[in-house]
VOKELO-602357 format. One line per 8 residues: for each residue y, x, z of C-alpha. Coordinates in steps of 0.1 Angstrom, whole numbers, always signed. Layout:
BEGIN
Y,X,Z ~ ...;
This chain:
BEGIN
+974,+73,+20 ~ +980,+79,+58 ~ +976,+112,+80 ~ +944,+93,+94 ~ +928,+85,+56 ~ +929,+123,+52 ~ +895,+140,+51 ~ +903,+172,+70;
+881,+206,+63 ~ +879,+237,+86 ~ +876,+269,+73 ~ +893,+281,+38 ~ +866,+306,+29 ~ +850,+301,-8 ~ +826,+275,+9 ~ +854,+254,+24;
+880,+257,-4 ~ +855,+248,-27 ~ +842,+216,-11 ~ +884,+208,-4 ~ +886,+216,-42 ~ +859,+188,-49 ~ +870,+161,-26 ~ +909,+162,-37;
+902,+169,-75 ~ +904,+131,-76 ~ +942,+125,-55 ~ +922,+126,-25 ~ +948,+143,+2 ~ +925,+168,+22 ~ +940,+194,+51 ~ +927,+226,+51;
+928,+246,+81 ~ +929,+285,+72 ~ +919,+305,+103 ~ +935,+342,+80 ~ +972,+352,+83 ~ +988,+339,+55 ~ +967,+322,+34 ~ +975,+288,+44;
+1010,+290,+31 ~ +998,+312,+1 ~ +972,+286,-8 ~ +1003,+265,-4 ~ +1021,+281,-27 ~ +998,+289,-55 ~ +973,+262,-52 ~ +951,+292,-55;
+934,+311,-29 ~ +931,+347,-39 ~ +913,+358,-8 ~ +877,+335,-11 ~ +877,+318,-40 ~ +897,+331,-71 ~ +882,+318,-97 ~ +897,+281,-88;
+930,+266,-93 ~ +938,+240,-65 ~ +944,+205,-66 ~ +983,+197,-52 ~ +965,+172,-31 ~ +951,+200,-8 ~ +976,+206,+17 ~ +964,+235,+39;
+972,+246,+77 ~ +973,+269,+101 ~ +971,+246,+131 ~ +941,+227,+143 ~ +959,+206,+159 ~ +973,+196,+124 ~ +936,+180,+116 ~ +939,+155,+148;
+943,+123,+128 ~ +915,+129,+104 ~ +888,+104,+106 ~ +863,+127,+83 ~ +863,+164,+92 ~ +839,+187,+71 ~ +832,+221,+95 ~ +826,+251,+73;
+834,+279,+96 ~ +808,+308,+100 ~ +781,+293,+117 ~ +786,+323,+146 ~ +825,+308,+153 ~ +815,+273,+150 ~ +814,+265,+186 ~ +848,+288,+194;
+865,+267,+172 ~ +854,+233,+175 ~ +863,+238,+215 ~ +901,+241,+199 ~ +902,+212,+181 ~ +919,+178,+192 ~ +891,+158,+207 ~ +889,+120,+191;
+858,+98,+176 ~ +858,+107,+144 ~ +831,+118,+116 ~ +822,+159,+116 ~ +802,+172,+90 ~ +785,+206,+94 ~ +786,+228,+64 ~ +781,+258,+77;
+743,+271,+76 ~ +729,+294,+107 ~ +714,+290,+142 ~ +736,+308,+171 ~ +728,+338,+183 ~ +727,+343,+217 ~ +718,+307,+225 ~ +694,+303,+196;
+708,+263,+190 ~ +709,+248,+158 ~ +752,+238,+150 ~ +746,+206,+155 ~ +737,+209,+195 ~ +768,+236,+194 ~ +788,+207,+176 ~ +777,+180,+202;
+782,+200,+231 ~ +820,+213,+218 ~ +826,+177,+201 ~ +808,+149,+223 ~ +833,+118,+209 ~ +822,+127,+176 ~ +792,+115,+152 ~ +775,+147,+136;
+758,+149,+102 ~ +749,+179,+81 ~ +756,+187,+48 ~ +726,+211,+31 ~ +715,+223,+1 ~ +717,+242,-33 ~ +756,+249,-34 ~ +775,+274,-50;
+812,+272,-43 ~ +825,+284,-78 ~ +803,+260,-90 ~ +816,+233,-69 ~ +848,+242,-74 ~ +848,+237,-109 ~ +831,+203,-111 ~ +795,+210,-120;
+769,+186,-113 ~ +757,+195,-79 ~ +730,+172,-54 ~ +729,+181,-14 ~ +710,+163,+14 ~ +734,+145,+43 ~ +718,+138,+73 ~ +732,+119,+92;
+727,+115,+135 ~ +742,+82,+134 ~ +717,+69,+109 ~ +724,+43,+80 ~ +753,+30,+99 ~ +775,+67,+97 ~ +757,+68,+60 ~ +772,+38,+48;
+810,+45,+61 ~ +806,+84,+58 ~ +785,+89,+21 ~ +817,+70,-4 ~ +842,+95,+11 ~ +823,+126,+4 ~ +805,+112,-29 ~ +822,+127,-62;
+810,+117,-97 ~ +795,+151,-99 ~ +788,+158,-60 ~ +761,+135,-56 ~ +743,+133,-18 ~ +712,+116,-7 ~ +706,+101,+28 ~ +681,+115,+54;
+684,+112,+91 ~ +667,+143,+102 ~ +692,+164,+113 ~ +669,+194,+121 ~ +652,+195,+89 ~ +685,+205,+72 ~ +695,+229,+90 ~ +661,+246,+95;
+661,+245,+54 ~ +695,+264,+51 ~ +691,+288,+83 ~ +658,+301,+68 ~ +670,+300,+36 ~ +692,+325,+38 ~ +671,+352,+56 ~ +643,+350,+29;
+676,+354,+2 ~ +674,+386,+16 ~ +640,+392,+12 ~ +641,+387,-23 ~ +677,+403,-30 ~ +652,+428,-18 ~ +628,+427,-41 ~ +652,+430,-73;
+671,+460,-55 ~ +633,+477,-55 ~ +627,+461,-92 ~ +593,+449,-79 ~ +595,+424,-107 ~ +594,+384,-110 ~ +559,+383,-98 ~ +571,+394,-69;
+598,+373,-63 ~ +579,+343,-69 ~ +552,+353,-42 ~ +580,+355,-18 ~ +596,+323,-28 ~ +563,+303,-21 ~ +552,+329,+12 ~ +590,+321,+26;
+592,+283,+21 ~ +551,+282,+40 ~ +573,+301,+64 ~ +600,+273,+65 ~ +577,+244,+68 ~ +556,+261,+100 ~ +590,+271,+113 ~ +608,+233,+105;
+575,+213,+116 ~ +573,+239,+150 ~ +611,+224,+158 ~ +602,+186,+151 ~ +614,+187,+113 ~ +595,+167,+89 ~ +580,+180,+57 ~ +595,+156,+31;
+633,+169,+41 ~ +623,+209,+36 ~ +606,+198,+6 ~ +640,+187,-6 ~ +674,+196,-19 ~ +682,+213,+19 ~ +650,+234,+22 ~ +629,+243,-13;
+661,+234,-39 ~ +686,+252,-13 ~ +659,+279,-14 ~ +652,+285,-54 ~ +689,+284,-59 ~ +697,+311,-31 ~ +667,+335,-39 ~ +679,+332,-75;
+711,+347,-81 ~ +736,+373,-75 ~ +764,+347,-68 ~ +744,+345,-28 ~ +759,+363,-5 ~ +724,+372,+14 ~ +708,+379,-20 ~ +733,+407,-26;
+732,+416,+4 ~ +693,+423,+3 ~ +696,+437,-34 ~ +717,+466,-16 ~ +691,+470,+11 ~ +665,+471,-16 ~ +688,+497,-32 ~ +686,+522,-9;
+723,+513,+11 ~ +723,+512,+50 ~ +723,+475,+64 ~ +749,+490,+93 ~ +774,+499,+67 ~ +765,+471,+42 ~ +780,+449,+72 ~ +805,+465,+84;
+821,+466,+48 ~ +816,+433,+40 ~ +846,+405,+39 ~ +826,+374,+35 ~ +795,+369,+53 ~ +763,+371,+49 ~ +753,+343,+73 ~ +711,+353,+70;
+717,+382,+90 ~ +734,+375,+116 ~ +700,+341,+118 ~ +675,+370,+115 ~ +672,+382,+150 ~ +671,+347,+170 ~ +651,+333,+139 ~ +620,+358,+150;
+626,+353,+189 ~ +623,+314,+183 ~ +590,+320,+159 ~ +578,+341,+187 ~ +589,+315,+214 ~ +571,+285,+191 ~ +544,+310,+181 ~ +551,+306,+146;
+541,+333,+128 ~ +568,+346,+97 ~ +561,+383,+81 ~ +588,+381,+59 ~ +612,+370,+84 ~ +600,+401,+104 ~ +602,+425,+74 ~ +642,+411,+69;
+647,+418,+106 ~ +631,+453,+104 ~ +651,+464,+72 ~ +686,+450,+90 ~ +676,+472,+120 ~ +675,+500,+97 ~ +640,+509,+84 ~ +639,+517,+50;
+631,+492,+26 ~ +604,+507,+4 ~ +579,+512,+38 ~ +589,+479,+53 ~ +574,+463,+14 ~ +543,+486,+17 ~ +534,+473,+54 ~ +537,+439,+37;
+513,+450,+9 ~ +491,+461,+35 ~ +486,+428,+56 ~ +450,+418,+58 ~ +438,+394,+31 ~ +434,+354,+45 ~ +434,+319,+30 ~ +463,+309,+17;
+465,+277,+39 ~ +498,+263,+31 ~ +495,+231,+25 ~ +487,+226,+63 ~ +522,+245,+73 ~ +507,+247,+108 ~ +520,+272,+133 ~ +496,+297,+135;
């Protein structure tokens, strides 16, 4: 197979390794690019990578890089950068029509756009899809059945060329063409993992968690609908499946990271000492100035952006406890 057959991933955290894990397991040659000093030639090496993802043992078709430059001829590139260095690095890649698939889940602070205007605006010869929903790399990584939503902004056409490359016998994606949707799913997603990694570092029970699943995804859905997303994509694998898995488990970065908060450990430090990131905190902040600015109303997101500003975690749950009782309405996921 030729330099230009490659399919071509940015970023070797677990995320990206993972998904270059999955696509070569088959022979598939796939180029990782590896931003860290090192690890591009220690993933080389090994055919491990020590740093994100140790649980894995590489395929020898992955062939990683320290140049972006390296990943000009790939037709398919898969972006999994942190969605707050999405648009820095995209602006150093090789320009060229070709297919780029966002996997990274945030909106950008500062600007508050979703990544696929940052990827349009950085990339404007290329076709942008997204790639959502209820992933864990180790899991990935080791070839268990896992379902995401691709949308696709070039519609069926960019479906049909782009969904065979990234299909796997166990990586199975399903076809939607509203871009905003997914991302809306997997940006609020991760703030209300917090929330609930909250609720298990105050051991306020499953009750609880529950509560907040169903509270957080009405908040989704008035959020997603406020933007121009459509119901039937948060209802799926990128907004309520990406959001029972995340709320769930440990193994999420934001879950943890709300588990600690819940736990009584400052958010400032929690941050500062944390290698891989915790994407939901850094969407917190411009998630509530965009409710505000679509006059969407979101408590929990609120509470999350309260407890990451440093008010303690037990009061911010009590306040929420407190809020005057209404009708549940939300089936009608209006803004209101």
């Amino acid at each position: 197979m030729n330099a230009a057959s490659q399919i071509g991933v940015i970023g070797a955290g677990a995320w990206g390794t993972a998904l270059a894990q999955m696509l070569a397991a088959d022979g598939t040659p796939v180029l990782l690019w590896a931003l860290e000093d090192g690890l591009a030639g220690a993933i080389n090496r090994t055919h491990r990578n020590e740093l994100f993802l140790p649980s894995a043992t590489l395929s020898p078709a992955i062939r990683a890089t320290a140049e972006l430059a390296d990943l000009a001829a790939c037709e398919v590139l898969l972006a999994v950068t942190p969605a707050q260095h999405l648009g820095s690095v995209l602006a150093r890649l090789p320009q060229a029509p070709r297919d780029l698939v966002l996997c990274s889940k945030g909106i950008e602070a500062g600007t508050g756009r979703l990544m696929n205007h940052v990827a349009s605006a950085a990339c404007p010869a290329s076709s942008i899809a997204v790639l959502s929903g209820p992933t864990f790399a180790h899991e990935v990584a080791a070839g268990l059945p896992t379902a995401v939503t691709l949308a696709c902004g070039g519609g069926e056409e960019q479906w049909q060329r782009l969904a065979p490359q990234i299909a796997r016998p166990a990586f199975r994606p399903y076809y939607s063409d509203d871009l905003t949707g997914a991302e809306v799913g997997g940006s609020v997603k991760n703030v209300l993992a917090i929330a609930c990694g909250v609720v298990e570092g105050l051991k306020l029970g499953q009750n609880a968690r529950a509560a907040l699943i169903s509270r957080g995804y009405a908040e989704m859905l008035r959020f997603g609908e406020a933007l121009g997303a459509r119901r039937d994509t948060l209802s799926g694998l990128c907004g309520l499946g990406d959001l029972v898995l995340t709320c769930s488990s440990t193994s999420s970065r934001n879950f943890s990271l709300g588990k600690a908060l819940g736990e009584g450990q400052a958010a400032e430090a929690l941050m500062r000492d944390r290698r891989t990131v915790a994407e939901g905190a850094f969407t917190a902040p411009v998630l509530q100035q965009l409710a505000a600015a679509q006059g969407v109303d979101m408590p929990i997101v609120d509470a999350v952006c309260a407890m990451l500003a440093g008010a303690s975690a037990a009061h911010v749950v009590q306040d929420m406890l407190t809020r005057p009782l209404k009708a549940e309405n939300q089936a009608e996921g209006a803004p209101r």
